[in-house]
C-alpha positions as CSV (number, residue, x, y, z in Angstrom):
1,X,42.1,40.1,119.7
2,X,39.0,39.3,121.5
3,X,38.4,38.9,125.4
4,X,36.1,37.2,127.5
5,X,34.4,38.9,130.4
6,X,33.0,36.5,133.3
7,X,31.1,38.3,135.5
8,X,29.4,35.9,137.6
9,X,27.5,36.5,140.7
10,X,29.2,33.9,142.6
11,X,32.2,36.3,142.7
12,X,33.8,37.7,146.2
13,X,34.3,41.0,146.2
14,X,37.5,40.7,146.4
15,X,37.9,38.3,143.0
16,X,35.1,40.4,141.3
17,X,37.9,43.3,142.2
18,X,41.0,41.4,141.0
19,X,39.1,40.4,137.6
20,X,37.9,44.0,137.4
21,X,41.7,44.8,137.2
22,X,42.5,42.5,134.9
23,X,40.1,43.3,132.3
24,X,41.5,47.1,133.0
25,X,44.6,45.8,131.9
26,X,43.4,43.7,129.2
27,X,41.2,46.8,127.7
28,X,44.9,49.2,128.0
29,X,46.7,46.2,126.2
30,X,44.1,46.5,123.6
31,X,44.0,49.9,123.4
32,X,48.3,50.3,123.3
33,X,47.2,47.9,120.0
34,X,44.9,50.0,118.7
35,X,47.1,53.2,118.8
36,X,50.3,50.9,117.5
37,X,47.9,49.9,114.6
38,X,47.0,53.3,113.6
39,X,50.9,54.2,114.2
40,X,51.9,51.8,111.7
41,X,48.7,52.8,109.4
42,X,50.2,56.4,110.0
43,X,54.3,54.9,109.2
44,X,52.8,53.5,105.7
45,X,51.2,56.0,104.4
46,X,53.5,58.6,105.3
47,X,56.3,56.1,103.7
48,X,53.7,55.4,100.6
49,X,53.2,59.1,100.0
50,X,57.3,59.6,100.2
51,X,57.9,56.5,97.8
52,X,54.8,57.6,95.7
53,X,56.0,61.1,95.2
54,X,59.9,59.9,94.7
55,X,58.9,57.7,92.2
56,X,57.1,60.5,90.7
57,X,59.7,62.5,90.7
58,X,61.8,60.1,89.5
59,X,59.3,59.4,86.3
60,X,59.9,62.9,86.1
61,X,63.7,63.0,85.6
62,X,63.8,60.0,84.0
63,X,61.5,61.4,80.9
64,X,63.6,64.2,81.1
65,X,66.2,61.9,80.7
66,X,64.9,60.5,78.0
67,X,63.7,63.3,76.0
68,X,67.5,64.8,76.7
69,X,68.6,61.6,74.8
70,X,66.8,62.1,72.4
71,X,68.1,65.2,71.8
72,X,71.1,64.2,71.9
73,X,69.8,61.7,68.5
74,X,68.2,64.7,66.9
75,X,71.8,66.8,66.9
76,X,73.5,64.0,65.3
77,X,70.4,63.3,62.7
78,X,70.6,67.9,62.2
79,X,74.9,67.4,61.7
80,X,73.9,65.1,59.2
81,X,71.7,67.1,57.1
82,X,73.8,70.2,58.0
83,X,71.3,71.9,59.8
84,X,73.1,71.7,63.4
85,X,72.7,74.7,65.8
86,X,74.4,74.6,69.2
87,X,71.7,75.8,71.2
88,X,69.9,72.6,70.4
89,X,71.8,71.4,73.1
90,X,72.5,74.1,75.3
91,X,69.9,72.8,77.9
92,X,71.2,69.0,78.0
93,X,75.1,70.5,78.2
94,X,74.1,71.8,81.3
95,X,73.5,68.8,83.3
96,X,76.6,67.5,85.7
97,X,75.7,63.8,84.5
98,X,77.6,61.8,82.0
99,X,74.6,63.2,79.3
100,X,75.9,66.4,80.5
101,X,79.5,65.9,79.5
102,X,78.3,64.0,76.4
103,X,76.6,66.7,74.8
104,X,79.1,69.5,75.9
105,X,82.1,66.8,73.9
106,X,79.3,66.2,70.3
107,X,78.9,70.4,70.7
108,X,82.5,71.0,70.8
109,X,83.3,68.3,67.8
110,X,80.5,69.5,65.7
111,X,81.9,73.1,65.8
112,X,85.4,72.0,65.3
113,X,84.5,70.0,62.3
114,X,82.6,73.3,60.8
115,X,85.6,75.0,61.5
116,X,87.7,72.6,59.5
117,X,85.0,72.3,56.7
118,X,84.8,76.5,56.5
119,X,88.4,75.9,56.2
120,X,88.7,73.3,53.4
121,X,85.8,74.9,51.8
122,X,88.5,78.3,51.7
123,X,91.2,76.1,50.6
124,X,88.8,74.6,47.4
125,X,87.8,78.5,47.1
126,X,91.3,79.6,46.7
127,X,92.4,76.4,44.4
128,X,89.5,76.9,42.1
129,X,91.1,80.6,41.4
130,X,94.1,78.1,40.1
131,X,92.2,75.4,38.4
132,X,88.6,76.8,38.0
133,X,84.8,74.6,37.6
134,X,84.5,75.0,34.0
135,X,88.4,72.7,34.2
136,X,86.9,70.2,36.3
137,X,83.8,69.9,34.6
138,X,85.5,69.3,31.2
139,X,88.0,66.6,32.7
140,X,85.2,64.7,34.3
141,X,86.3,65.4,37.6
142,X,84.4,66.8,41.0
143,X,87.3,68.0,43.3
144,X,90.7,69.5,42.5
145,X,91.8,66.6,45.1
146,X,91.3,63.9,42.1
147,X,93.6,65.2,39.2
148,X,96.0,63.2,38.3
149,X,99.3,63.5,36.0
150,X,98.4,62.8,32.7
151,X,94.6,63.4,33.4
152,X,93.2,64.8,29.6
153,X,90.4,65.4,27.5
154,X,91.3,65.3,23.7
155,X,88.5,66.3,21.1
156,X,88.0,69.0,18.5
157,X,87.6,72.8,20.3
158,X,88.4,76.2,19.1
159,X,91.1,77.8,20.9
160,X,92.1,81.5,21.4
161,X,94.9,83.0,21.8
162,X,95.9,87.2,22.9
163,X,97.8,89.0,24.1
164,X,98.8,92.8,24.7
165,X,100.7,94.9,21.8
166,X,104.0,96.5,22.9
167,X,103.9,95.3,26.2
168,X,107.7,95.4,26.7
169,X,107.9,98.9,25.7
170,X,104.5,99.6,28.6
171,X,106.2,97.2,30.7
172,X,109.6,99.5,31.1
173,X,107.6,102.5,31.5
174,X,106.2,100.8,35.1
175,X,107.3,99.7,38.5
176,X,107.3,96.0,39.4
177,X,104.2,96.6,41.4
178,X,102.6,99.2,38.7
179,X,103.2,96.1,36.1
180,X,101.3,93.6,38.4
181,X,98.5,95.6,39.2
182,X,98.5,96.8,35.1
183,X,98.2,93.2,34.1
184,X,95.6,92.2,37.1
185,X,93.1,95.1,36.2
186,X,93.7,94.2,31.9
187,X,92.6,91.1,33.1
188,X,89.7,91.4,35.4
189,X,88.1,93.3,32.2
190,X,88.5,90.5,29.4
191,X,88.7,87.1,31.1
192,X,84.9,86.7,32.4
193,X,83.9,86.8,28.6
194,X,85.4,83.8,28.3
195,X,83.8,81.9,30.8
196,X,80.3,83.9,29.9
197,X,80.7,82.0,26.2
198,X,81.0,78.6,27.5
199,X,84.9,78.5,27.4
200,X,87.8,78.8,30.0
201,X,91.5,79.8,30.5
202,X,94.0,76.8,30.7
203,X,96.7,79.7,31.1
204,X,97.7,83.0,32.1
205,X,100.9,83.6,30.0
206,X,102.0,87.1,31.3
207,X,100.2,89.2,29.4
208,X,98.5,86.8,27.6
209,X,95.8,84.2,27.7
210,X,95.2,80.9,26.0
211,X,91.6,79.5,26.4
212,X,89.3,76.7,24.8
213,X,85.9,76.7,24.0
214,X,84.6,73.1,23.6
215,X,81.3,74.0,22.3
216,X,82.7,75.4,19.4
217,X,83.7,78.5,17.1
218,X,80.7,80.4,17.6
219,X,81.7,80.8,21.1
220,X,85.0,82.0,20.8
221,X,84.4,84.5,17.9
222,X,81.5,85.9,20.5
223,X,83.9,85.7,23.3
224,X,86.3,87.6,21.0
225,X,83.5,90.6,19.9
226,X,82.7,91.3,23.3
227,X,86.4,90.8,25.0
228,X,87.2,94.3,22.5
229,X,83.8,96.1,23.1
230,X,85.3,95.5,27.2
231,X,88.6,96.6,25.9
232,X,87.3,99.4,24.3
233,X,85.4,100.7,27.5
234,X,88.7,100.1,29.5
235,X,90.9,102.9,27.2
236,X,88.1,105.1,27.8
237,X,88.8,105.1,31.1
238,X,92.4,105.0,31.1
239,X,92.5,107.7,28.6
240,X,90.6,109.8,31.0
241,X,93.2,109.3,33.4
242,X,95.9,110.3,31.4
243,X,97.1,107.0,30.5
244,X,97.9,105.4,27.2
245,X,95.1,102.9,25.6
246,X,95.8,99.1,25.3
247,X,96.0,97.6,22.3
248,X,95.8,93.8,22.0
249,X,95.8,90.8,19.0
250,X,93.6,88.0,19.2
251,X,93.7,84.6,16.9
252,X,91.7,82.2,17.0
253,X,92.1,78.4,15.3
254,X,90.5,75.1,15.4
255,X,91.4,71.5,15.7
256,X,91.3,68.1,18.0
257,X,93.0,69.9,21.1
258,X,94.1,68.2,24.0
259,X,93.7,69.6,27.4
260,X,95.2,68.1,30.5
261,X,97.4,68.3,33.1
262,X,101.5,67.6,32.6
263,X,104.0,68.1,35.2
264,X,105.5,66.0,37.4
265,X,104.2,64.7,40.8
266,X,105.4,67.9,42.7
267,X,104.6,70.3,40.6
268,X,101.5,70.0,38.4
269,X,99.2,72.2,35.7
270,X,96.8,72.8,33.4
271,X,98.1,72.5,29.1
272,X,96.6,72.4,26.0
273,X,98.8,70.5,23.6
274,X,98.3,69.7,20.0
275,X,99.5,71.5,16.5
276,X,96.2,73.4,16.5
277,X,97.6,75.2,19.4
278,X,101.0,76.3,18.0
279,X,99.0,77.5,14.8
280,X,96.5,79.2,17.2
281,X,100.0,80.9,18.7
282,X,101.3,81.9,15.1
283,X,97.6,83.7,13.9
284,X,97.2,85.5,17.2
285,X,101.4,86.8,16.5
286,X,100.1,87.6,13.0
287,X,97.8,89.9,14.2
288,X,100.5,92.8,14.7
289,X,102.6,91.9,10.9
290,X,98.9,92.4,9.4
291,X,98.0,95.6,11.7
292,X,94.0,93.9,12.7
293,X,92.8,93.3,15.5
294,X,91.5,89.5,15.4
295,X,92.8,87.2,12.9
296,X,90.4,83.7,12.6
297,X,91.9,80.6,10.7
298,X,89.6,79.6,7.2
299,X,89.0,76.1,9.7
300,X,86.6,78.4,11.9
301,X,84.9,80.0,9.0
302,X,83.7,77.0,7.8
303,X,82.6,75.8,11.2
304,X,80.7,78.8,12.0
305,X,76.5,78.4,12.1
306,X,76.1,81.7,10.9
307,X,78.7,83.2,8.9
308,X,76.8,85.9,7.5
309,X,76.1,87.2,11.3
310,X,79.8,88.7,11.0
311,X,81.9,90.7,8.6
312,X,85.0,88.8,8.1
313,X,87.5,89.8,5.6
314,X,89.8,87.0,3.4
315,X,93.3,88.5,4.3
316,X,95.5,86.0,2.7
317,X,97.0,82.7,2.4
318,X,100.3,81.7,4.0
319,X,102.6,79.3,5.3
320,X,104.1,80.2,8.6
321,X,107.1,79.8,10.1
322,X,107.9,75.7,10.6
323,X,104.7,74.2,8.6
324,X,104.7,73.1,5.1
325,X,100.8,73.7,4.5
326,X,99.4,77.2,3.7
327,X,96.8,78.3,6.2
328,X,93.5,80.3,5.3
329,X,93.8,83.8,7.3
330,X,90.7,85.8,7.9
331,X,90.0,89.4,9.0
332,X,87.0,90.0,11.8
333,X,86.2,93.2,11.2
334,X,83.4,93.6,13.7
335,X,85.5,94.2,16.6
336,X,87.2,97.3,14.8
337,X,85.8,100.9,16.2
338,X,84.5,103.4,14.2
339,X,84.8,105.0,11.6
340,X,87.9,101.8,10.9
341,X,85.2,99.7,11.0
342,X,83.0,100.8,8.4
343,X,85.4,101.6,6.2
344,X,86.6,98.7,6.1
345,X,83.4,97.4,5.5
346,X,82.6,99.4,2.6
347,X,86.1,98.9,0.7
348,X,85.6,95.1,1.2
349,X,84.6,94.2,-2.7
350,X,87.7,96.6,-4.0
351,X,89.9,94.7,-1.1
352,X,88.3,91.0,-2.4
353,X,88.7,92.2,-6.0
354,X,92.4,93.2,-5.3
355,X,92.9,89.7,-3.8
356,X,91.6,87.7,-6.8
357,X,94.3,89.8,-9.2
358,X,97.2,89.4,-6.8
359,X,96.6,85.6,-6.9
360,X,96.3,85.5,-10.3
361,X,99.4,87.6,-10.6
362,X,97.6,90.2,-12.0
363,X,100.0,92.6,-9.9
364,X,99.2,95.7,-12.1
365,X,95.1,95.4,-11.4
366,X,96.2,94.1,-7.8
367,X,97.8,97.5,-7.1
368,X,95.2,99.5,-8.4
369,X,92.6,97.9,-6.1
370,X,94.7,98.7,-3.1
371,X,96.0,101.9,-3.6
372,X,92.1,102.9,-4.3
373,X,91.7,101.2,-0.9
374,X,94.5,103.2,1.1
375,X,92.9,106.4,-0.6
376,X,89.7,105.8,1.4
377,X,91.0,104.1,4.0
378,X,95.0,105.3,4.9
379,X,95.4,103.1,8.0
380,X,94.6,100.1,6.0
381,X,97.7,98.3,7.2
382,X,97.0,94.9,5.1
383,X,96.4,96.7,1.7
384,X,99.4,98.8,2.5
385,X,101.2,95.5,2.5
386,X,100.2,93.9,-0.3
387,X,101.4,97.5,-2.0
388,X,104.6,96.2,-0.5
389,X,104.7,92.9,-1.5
390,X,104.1,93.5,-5.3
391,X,106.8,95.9,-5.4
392,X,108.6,93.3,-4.0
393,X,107.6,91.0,-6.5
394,X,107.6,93.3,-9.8
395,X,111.4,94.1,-8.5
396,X,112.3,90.3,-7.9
397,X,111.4,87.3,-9.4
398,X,108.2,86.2,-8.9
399,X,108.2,82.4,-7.8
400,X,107.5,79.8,-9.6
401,X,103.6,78.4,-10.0
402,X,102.5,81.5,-8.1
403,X,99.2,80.8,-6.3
404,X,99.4,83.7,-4.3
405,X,100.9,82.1,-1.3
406,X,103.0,84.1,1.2
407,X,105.8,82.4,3.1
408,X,106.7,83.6,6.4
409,X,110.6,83.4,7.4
410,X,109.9,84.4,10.4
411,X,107.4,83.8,13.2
C-alpha cells in the first residue's frame, strides 16, 4: 500500500494536527501489515520446514518400505532355490503393519514346509531300506511313489542265490531276539558286496538272499569271491567269541530274468521270476549235496570275460529235480580257505582226468583218479561222491547210453 502525505502550508493548525493523526494512523495500519506479512512469512516457512521434513521422513519409510518388499521377493526367490534362512526376514517381521504380519505368515509356512519335506525326505529314507536306488534305477523309475503292479524289467542278468548252512539246527540253539540280531549282523557283513559289484537284493528270504546283477557274470562271481573273504573275517570274530563259524552255499546262474513288482494293490513287492531263477534256487541247494562252497552254472562260464582270472572246477552234469535238460555244474574254487584251496587246486588234472573216465564209463580208471584225490585231499567231499556213485553203479545196473549224467530225485 502506498499513502499520500499533503502537507500544505495553507493548513490550520488545527487540520495540519487532525492530518498529522491520520497519517499516524495510517503509518500503524501499515506497520500492523508489515508485522502480519512477516507473521505469515514466519506461518509458511515454519509449515514448509514441517511438510519438508515429513515428506522426508516419509521418503524415508517409504524406501524402507520398499526395500522391506523387496525382501519379502528375495525370500520367496531363496525358498525357491532352497537357500531360505529365517533371519532374512527377522527385521520386516517385526513391523505392526500388514508387511509385518506378511512376512511373520511366508516365515512360519516356509518352516512348516521344511518340516514336512525333512519328513518326507525320512519317509523316502526309510522306504529306500525296503525298495533301494539300485531297484529304482533298473525299473526306470525316480521315486518309490511311481511303482506300479506289474511294473518289470525283463532281460538277460545273472542271478545269485545263498543262503546259511544248518540254519535250523543254529536257529534252535537261539532266542527269538538272539536269531534276529544273528541274521541282521550275517547280513550287514555280506549284502554291501552286492551292491559294491553293480547288483542288488530283490529279497531277503530269512537267511537267504536272492540278488541280480544286470551287468553281467563277472559281477556276481566278484560279488561272490569277496561276499566269502567277508564271511571268512566274520568267523574270525565269532570264533573269538566263543561262537560257532557260519558256513553258507552260494549258486549262481544265468538267463533272461524278469524283475518286477507282483502283489496286489494293498500289498506290493519286489520278485524275480523266470526258470533261470528256480535253477539258480536248485545250484545254490546243490551246494551242501556236493560239500563246496559256490556252485556256478556252465551258462556263466561261457559268459565270463576272463575265465582264466579264476580256478573253476567241472563238477558234473545233472538233471535236477523237475527239468528234463542236464545242467553244466561248476566248482569255484577261489573262495575256498587254505590249505582246501590249494589242494584243490593242485589235484585239479587227477579230478578232470577222473571225470573223463567216469563219463566214459571207465568206472575202474574213474575210481582210481578219485581215491588218489581223497589220499591228498580227505575232505574232498565231491570225489568222495563219485567213489559212491560208481559203487553204486558197479553194484546196479548201469543205465542205458550212459553219458555220465546224474539225475537228482530229489531237490
Amino acid at each position: 500500500m502506498k499513502t499520500q502525505i499533503n502537507l500544505a502550508p495553507s493548513k490550520s493548525p488545527e487540520e495540519l494536527q487532525t492530518q498529522i493523526q491520520d497519517l499516524i494512523q495510517k503509518l500503524e495500519e501499515v506497520e500492523d501489515e508489515k508485522n502480519s506479512y512477516e507473521t505469515l512469512v514466519e506461518i509458511i516457512t515454519e509449515h514448509s520446514t514441517d511438510l519438508e521434513n515429513k515428506i522426508r521422513k516419509n521418503n524415508r519409510e517409504m524406501q524402507t518400505y520398499i526395500e522391506q518388499v523387496k525382501k519379502v521377493i528375495d525370500a520367496a526367490i531363496a525358498v525357491k532355490n532352497n537357500c531360505f534362512e529365517p533371519q532374512i526376514l527377522s527385521d520386516v517381521a517385526a513391523r505392526s503393519d500388514a508387511l509385518g504380519e506378511l512376512a511373520q505368515v511366508f516365515s512360519h509356512m516356509v518352516q512348516t514346509v521344511k518340516a514336512r519335506e525333512q519328513e518326507l525326505e525320512k519317509l523316502l529314507q526309510a522306504y529306500g531300506r525296503f525298495v533301494p536306488d539300485e531297484y529304482l534305477q533298473f525299473l526306470g523309475k525316480h521315486s518309490i511313489v511311481d511303482f506300479q503292479l506289474g511294473d518289470h524289467v525283463s532281460k538277460e542278468m545273472a542271478i545269485m542265490f545263498s543262503d546259511i548252512r544248518s540254519f535250523t539246527t543254529m536257529a534252535e540253539q537261539m532266542t527269538p531276539q538272539e536269531n534276529f540280531d544273528f541274521i541282521n549282523t550275517y547280513l550287514q557283513q555280506i549284502s554291501p558286496e552286492i551292491r559294491k559289484h553293480n547288483g542288488f537284493i530283490v529279497k531277503y528270504m530269512g537267511d537267504g538272499v536272492m540278488a541280480v546283477f544286470p551287468e553281467g557274470v563277472d559281477d556276481a562271481i566278484q560279488a561272490g569271491i569277496v561276499k566269502f573273504e567277508q564271511l571268512h573275517k566274520y568267523n574270525q570274530s565269532r570264533i573269538i567269541n566263543g561262537e560257532i563259524p557260519v558256513n553258507i552255499g552260494i549258486g549262481i546262474h544265468v538267463g533272461d530274468t524278469m524283475v518286477g513288482i507282483i502283489g496286489d494293490a494293498n500289498r506290493m513287492q519286489a520278485d524275480a521270476l523266470s526258470d533261470h531263477v528256480n535253477l539258480t534256487a536248485r545250484l545254490e541247494s546243490l551246494t551242501k549235496y556236493y560239500g563246496v562252497s559256490l556252485l556256478i552254472s556252465g551258462d556263466v562260464v561261457q559268459r565270463l570275460s576272463q575265465p582264466e582270472k579264476y580256478h573253476i572246477r567241472f563238477l558234473d552234469r545233472a538233471i535236477v529235480k523237475g527239468r528234463q535238460e542236464a545242467i553244466t555244474v561248476c566248482e569255484v574254487l577261489d573262495v575256498e580257505v587254505e590249505p582246501v584251496r590249494s589242494l584243490k587246486i593242485q589235484t585239479l588234472p587227477i579230478f578232470e582226468e577222473g571225470l573223463e573216465q567216469y563219463c566214459q564209463g571207465n568206472f575202474a580208471n574213474a575210481k582210481v583218479c578219485f581215491e588218489q584225490i581223497v589220499a591228498l585231499n580227505p575232505a574232498d567231499r565231491p570225489s568222495q561222491l563219485y567213489l559212491e556213485r560208481i559203487q553204486s553203479l558197479l553194484e546196479n545196473s548201469i543205465p542205458a547210453n550212459w553219458k555220465g549224467v546224474w539225475k537228482f530225485t530229489q531237490k
